[in-house]
N, C-alpha and C positions, 0 to 999 in steps of 0.2 A: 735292633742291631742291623738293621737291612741298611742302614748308612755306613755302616760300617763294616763291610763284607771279608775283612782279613783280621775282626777280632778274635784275639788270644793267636794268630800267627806269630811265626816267628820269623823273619826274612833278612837272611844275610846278604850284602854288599860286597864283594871282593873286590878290593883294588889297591894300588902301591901309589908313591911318586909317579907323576905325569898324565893322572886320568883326566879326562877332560870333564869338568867341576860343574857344567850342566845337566850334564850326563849321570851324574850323582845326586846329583840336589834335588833335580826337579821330580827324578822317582822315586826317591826317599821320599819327599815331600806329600806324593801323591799317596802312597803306600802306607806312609804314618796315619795320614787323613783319615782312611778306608781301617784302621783300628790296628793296625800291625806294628809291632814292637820290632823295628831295625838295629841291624849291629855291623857295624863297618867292619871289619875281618881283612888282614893284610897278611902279608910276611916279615913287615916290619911293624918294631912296635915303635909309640909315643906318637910321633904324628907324618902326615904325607901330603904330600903338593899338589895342588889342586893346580890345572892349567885352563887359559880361556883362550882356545886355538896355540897360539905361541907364545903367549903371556903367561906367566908366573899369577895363581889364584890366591886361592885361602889355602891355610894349613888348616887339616881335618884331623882331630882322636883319633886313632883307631883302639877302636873296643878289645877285641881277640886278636892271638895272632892266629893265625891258620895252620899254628902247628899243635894249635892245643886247642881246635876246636874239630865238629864232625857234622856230614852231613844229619847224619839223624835226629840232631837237636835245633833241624830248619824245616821248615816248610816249604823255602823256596829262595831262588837263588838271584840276584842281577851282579849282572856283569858290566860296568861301563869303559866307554871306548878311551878317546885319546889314544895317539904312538906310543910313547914308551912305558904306560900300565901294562897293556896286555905282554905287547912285549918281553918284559920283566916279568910277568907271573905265568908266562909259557916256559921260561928256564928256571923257574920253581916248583921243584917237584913234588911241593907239600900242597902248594897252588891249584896244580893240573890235581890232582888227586883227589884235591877235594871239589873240585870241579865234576870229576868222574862219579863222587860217589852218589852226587844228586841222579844223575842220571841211572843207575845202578839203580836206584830207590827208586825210579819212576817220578822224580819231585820236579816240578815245574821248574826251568829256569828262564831269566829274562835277559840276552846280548845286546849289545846297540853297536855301533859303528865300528873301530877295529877292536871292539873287544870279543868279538870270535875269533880272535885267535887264540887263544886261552881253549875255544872248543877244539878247536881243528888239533891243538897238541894233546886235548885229552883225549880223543880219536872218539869223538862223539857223534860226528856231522855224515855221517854213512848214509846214503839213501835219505838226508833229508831236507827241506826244501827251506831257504833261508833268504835271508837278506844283509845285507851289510855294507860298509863304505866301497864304491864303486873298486879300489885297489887289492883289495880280500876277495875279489870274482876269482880268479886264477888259484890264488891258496885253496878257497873252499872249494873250488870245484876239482881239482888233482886232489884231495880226501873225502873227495866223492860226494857233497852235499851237490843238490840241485839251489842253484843260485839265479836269482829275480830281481828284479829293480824293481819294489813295491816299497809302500812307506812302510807297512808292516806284516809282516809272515808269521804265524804260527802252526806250528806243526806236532800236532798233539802234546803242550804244553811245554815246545821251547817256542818263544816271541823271539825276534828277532827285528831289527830298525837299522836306518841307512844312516841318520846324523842327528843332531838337534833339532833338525827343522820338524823330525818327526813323533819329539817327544811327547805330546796331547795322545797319540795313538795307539806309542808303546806303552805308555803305562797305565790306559785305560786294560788295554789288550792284558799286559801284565797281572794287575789286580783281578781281572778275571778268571787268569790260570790260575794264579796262588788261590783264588779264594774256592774252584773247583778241587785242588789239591792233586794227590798223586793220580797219573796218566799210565793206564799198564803199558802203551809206546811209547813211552819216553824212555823203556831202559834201553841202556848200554849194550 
């Protein structure tokens, strides 16, 4: 199994309409690879819009909705960017919550571009050290995370990445938190 370092994991996907659809695919991709059973989790059910920058994507499943699922039955969380996903699942309050609970449990999570904002509404980003789309420096940093321009940031098992261009790094970085599992500083 050493090829496979996230077999029998369990790794949920949060996102709605508007995610940015590399941003999804390419860690899934990676994630499934390395032995982990992924499940898209929304707050909408049937399916959601994948975008490529400003262009209209693929329509995605989604598996769960996120009002009838919980962090305990995950091992580990990604979050992808695109504007109007996080957006949207920062004024969902079933969204942020379950957001919250990974961290609550110490469970690895993985951000990418504006999908810290979804963190910064679950008031999770305190004293800790991130990275993300150059326009979330100002958010994160007034809810107190320390904010960097690196390709990838992890700070006791939340990863954090700036865009696509850094996706080889975050979800190398990724798989490795999920596959080391709960982080006693990652709670909330």
């Amino acid at each position: 199994m050493a090829d496979q370092p996230l077999h029998n994991k369990r790794i949920a996907f949060l996102a709605t309409d508007g995610f940015e659809q590399v941003e999804l695919t390419q860690p899934w991709e990676a994630i499934q690879e390395a032995g982990a059973n992924v499940v898209l989790v929304s707050p909408k059910d049937g399916k959601i819009q994948g975008m490529n920058h400003d262009e209209k994507g693929d329509l995605f499943s989604v598996d769960e909705n996120v009002r009838s699922v919980a962090a305990e039955n995950f091992d580990g969380l990604v979050l992808p960017g695109g504007v109007a996903n996080p957006d949207s699942l920062r004024m969902d309050e079933n969204s942020v919550q379950f957001v919250r609970e990974f961290f609550e449990q110490g469970k690895p999570v993985a951000a990418i571009c504006h999908g810290l904002w979804t963190l910064i509404e679950a008031d999770v980003v305190l004293d800790r050290k991130v990275t993300s789309w150059p326009s979330l420096k100002t958010d994160l940093k007034n809810a107190g995370a320390h904010w960097v321009d690196e390709e990838c940031v992890c700070d006791e098992g939340l990863v954090t990445s700036r865009n696509p261009d850094d996706l080889p790094a975050f979800c190398k970085k990724a798989i490795e938190e999920f596959a080391e599992g709960k982080h006693a500083a990652q709670t909330a």
